[in-house]
C-alpha positions in Angstrom: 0.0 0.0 0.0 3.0 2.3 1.4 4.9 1.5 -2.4 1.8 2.1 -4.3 0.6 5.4 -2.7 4.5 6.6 -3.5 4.9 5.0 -6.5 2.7 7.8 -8.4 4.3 10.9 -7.0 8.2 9.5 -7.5 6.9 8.9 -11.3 5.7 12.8 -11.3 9.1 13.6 -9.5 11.5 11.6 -12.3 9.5 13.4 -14.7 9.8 17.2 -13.5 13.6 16.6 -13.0 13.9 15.0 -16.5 11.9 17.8 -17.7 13.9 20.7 -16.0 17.0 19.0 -17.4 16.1 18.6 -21.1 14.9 22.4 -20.6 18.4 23.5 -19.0 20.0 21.3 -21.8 18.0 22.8 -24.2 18.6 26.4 -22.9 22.4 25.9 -22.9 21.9 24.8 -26.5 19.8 28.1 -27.8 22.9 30.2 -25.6 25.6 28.3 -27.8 23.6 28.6 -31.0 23.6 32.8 -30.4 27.3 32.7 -29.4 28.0 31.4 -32.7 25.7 33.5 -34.7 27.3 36.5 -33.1 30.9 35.0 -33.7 30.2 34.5 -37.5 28.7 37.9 -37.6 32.1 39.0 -36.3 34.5 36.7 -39.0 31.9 38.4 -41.7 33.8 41.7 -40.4 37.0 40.2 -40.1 37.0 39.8 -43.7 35.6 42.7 -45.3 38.4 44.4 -43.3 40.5 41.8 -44.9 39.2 42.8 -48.4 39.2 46.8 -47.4 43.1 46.7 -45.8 44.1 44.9 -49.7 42.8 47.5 -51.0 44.1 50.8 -49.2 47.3 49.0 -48.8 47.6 48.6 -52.8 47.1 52.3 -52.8 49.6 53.4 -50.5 52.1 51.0 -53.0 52.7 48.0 -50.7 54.1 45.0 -52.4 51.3 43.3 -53.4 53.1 40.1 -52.2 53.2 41.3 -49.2 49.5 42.1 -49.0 49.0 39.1 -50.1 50.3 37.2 -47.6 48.7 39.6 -44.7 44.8 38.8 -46.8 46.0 35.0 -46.5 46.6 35.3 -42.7 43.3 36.8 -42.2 41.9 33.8 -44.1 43.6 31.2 -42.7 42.8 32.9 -39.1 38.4 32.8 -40.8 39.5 29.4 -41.4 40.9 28.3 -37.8 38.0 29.7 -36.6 35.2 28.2 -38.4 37.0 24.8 -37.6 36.9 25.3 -34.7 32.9 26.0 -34.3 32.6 23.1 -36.7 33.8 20.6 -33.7 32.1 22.1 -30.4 29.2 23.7 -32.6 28.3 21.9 -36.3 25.8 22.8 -38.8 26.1 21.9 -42.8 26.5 25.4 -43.7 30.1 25.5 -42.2 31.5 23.3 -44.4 30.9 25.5 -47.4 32.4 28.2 -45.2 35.6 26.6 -44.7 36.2 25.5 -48.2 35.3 29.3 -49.5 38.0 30.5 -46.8 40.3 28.4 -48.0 39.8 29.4 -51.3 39.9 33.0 -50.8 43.6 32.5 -49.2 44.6 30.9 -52.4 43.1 33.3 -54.4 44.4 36.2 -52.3 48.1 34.7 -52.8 47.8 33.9 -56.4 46.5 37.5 -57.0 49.8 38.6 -54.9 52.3 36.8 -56.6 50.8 37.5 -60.2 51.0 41.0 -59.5 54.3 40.9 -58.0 55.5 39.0 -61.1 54.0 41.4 -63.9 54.7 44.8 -61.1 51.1 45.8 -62.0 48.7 46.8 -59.4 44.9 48.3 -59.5 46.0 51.7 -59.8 49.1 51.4 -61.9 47.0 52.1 -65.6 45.3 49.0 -67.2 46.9 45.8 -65.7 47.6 42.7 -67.7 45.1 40.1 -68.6 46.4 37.6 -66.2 46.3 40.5 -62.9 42.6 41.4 -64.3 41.5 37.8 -63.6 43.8 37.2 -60.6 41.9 40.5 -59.3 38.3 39.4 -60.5 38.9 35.7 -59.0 40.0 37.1 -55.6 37.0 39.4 -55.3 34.8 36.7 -56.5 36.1 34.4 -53.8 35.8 37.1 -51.0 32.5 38.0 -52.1 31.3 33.8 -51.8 33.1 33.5 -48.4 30.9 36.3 -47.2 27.5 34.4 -48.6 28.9 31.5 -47.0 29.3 33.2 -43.0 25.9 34.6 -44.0 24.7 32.0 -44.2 26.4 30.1 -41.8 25.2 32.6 -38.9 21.4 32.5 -40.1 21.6 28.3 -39.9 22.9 29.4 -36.4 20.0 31.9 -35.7 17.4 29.1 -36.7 18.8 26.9 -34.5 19.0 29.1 -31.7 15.0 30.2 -32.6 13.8 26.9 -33.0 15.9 25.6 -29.5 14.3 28.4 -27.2 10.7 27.5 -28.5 11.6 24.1 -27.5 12.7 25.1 -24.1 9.7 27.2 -24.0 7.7 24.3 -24.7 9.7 22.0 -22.1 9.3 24.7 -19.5 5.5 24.3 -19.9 5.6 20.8 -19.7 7.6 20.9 -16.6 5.0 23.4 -15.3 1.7 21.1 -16.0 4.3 18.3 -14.8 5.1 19.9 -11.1 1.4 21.4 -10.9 0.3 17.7 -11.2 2.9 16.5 -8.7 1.4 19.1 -6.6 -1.8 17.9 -7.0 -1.0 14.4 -6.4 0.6 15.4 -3.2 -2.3 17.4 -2.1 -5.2 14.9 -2.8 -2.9 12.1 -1.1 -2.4 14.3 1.9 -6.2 14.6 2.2 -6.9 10.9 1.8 -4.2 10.6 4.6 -5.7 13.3 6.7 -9.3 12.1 5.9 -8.2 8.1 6.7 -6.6 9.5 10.1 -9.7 11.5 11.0 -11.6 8.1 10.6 -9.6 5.7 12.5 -9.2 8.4 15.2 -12.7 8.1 15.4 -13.5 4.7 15.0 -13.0 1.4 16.9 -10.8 -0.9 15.0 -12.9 -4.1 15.8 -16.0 -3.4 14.5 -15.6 0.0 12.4 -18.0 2.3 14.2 -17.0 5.4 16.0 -15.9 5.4 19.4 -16.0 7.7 22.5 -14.3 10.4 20.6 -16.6 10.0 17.8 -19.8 10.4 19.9 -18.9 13.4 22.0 -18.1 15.4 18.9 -20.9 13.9 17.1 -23.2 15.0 20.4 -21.5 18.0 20.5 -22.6 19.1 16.9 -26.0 18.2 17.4 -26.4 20.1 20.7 -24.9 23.0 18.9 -27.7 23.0 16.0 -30.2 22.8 19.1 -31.5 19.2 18.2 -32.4 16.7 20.9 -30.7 13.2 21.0 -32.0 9.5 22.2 -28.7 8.1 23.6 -29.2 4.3 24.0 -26.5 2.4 25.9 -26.1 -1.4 25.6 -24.2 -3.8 27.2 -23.8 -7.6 26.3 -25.3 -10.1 29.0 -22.6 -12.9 29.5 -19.9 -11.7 27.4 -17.2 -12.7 30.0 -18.6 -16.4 30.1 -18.7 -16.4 26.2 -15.4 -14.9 25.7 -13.6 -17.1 28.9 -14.9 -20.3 27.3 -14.5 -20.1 23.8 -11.8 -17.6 23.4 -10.9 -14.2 22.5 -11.2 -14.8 18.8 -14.7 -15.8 19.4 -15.0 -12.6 21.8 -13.9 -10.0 19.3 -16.0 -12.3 16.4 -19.0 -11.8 18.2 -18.5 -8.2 18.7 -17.8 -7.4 15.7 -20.6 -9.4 14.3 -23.0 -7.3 16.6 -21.6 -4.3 15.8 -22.2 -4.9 12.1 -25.6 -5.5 12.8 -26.0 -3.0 15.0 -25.3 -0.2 12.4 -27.7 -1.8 10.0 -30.5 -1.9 12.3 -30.0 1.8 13.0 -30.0 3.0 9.5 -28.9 6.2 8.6 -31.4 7.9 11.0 -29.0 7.2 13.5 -25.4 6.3 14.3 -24.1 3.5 16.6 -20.7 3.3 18.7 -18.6 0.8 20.6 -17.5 2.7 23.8 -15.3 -0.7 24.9 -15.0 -3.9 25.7 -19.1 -5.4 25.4 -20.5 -1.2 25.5 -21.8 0.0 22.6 -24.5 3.0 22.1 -26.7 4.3 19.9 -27.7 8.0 18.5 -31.2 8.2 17.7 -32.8 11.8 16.4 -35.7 13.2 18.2 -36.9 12.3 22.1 -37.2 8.6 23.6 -39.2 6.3 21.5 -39.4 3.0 23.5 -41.2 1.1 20.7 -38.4 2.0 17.8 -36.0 1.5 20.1 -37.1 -1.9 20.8 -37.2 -2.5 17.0 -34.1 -1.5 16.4 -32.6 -3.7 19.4 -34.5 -6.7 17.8 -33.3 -6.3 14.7 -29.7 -6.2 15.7 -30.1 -8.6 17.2 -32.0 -10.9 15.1 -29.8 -9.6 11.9 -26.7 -10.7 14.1 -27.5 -13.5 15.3 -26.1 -12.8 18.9 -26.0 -15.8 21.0 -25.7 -13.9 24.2 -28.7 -11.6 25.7 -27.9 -8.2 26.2 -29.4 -4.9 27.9 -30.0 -1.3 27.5 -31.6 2.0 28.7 -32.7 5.2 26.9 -32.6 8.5 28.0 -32.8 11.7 25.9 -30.2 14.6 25.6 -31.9 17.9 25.0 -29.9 20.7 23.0 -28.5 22.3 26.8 -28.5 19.0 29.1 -25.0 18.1 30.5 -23.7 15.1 28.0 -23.0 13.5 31.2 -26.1 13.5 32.8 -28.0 12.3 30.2 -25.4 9.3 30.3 -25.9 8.5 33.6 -29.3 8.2 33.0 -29.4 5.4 30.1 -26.6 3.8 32.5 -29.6 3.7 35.2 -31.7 2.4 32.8 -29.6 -0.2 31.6 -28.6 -1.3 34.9 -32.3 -1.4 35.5 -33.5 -3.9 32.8 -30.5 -6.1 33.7 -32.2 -6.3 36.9 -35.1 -7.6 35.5 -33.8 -10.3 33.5 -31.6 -11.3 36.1 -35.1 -11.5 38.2 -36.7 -13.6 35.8 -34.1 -15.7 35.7 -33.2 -15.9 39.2 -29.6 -15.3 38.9 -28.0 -12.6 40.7 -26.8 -9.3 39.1 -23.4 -8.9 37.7 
């Protein structure tokens, strides 16, 4: 019972902490995917500035050999770069990245050492054929590096969208998840509390409510200004019954009556074992000897009690003492035992 009434709520606890970890995960992943957008964005301006320094340095008459070789550098350093995002960060895109990188260094060195052969740069007149298509290659190969990071850092910017609506959706999950945890924990505790308010208030032999039980249940009644017929009954020979036969046949036979007992009374009423072979009744209204007497009958007839027993009524009114009234279905009882001990000439016990 213990295993089954915790086996729901460790299920709902596995599955909020895998749900909160998938959403970290997830989170971690959207905050890597925007790092590397943002780090492509910044390699796109490494090499314009690459293609802007050729240019202002062909101006100012560097060897173009020696621009050359700083463009490669900034290429090769693209390059490093995108290799390295491809390992701790890979999308498809990057591979056509790194192969226009590397093609812009070769085009950036061929256009150097052409023009340092022929000694024609852009701004020396028309240059030769072969330093016109050198130049037109190399532009050509910056200008497809540049498509390439762009679109490089926009496969990165999906993937960072698409992961945070994920997490968004795994945060939600793990919201209906711990509400429903929550929920399982709070009807539990009330079955708990509601199953501990019943056995404190019911004898464990035969189920119906004890002392506690009836003073409360007295209590409430006196409080809504209703009167109360308290009926008090006590088995006739229990101790012989139980001595000879046993204790097993003892708590049999009260139980037995007890069941019996609350049928006879019906929902009318209630019925209580105070202890041992007392048990009492809680009838609506003032003293009604004749249902009273029924409802003994019945109980008795219903259990099939094989000892004799005896009782006396007395009413509680809406401001009489609990205990008074008590004492008198106790003088009652006490009386009628009297009787049938008369009748059948045994003294009383």
């Amino acid at each position: 019972m213990l295993i089954r009434r915790l086996l729901v709520p460790l299920l709902a606890l596995v599955a909020a902490i895998g749900t909160v970890s998938a959403v970290v995960v997830l989170q971690h992943r959207a905050q890597r995917a925007e790092a590397a957008r943002v780090s492509v964005a910044q390699l796109q301006v490494q090499v314009s500035t690459a293609q802007s320094t050729e240019i202002s340095q062909a101006i100012k008459g560097t060897p173009p050999l020696q621009i050359a070789k700083a463009a490669t550098a900034q290429y090769a350093a693209v390059d490093r770069a995108l290799a390295s995002r491809a390992r701790t960060n890979p999308v498809p895109a990057l591979a056509m990245a790194q192969r226009e990188a590397r093609e812009s260094q070769i085009a950036a060195l061929r256009t150097g050492e052409i023009s340092q052969r022929y000694g024609t740069g852009p701004t020396k007149g028309a240059p030769a054929p072969a330093v016109a298509r050198s130049y037109l290659a190399n532009a050509n190969a910056h200008d497809q590096l540049l498509l390439a990071l762009t679109n490089v850092g926009r496969a990165y910017g999906r993937e960072a969208s698409v992961t945070v609506e994920q997490a968004d959706w795994g945060t939600a999950v793990g919201v209906v998840v711990l509400l429903g945890m929550f929920l399982v924990f709070y009807v539990q505790s009330q079955q708990a509390r509601a199953l501990a308010t019943r056995q404190a208030g019911s004898d464990s032999l035969t189920g119906l409510g004890n002392r506690r039980r009836l003073f409360r249940d007295l209590a409430a009644s006196q409080l809504e200004g209703s009167s109360s017929t308290i009926v008090l009954i006590d088995l006739d020979g229990f101790k012989q019954y139980n001595d000879s036969l046993g204790h097993q046949a003892g708590d049999e036979l009260l139980s037995t009556f007890g069941v019996g007992l609350n049928d006879a009374v019906g929902r009318g009423g209630s019925a209580y074992r105070l202890g041992g072979d007392e048990f009492l009744l809680r009838l609506p209204g003032g003293v009604d000897d004749g249902g009273v007497a029924q409802i003994i009958d019945a109980a008795q007839g219903h259990a099939n009690v094989s000892v004799g027993l005896s009782y006396g009524a007395a009413e509680l009114g809406p401001r009489e003492p609990l205990d008074h009234a008590m004492r008198c279905a106790d003088e009652m009882m006490y009386r009628d035992k009297i009787r049938k001990r008369s009748r059948e000439g045994d003294p009383v016990a």
